[in-house]
C-alpha positions, 0 to 999 in steps of 0.5 A: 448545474449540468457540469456539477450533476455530472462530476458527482456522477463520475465521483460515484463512478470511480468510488463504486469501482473501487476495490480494496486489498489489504496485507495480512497483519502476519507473514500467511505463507507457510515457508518462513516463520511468522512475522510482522507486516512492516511495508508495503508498494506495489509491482506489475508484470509476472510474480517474483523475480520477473515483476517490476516494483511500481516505486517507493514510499513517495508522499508523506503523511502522517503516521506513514507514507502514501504512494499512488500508482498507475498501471497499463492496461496489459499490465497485471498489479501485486500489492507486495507486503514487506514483513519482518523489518527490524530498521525503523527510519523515523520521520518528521515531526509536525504539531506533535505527529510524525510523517513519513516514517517507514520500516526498511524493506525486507525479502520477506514478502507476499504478493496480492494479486490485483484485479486486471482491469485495475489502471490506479492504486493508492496505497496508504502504509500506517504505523499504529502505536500499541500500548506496550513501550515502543511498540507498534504495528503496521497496516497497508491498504491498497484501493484500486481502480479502473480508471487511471 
């Protein structure tokens, strides 16, 4: 009883230091045009150019992809979202859904900074079907913690 009193604590722990970011649904910067959220991963290290990607779309799912990184301590964390890709590489079927679907990626991108203290992140990146023929949208979600 000691041992499961004590993992639903630590459960509670890691969820209530969870935080949440999400990419904009339209490129919010001001020097290109707008357009739509089509990826996302995340980096670590200094903004553009100097920063390292943390990996690619690695776990599917369906509608999309996850991905799960883990970072050092020292290290600050981007949520990077990807924006206005027109090559959509489609996935596989399973009882009627697709998984792991993906947008390619593109230079178009904006950077969230993470909190410093976070050590984990786990991204979800989902297609969303509209109602118009062939249409979808994207959403990206990154949930951080401190613990690794």
């Amino acid at each position: 009883m000691r041992r499961l009193a004590l993992a639903v604590f630590s459960l509670a722990s890691a969820i209530a230091n969870a935080q949440v970011y999400t990419c904009p649904q339209t490129y919010p910067g001001n020097d290109r045009p707008a357009a739509s959220l089509t990826s996302a991963t995340m980096a670590w290290g200094e903004i553009h150019g100097t920063g390292l990607f943390a990996g690619d779309h690695s776990e599917p799912a369906q509608d999309g992809f996850n991905l799960r990184f883990p970072f050092m301590e020292d290290q600050q964390a981007w949520l990077v979202c990807s924006y206005g890709s027109k090559k959509r590489n489609r996935g596989q079927f399973h009882e009627g859904r697709e998984w792991n679907q993906y947008m390619e990626w593109t230079p178009i991108e904006w950077w969230v900074k993470v909190a410093a203290k976070v050590r984990a992140c786990d991204v979800q990146v989902r297609e969303i079907k509209t109602r118009v023929p062939n249409g979808s949208t994207w959403a990206a979600t990154a949930t951080c913690t401190d613990q690794p």
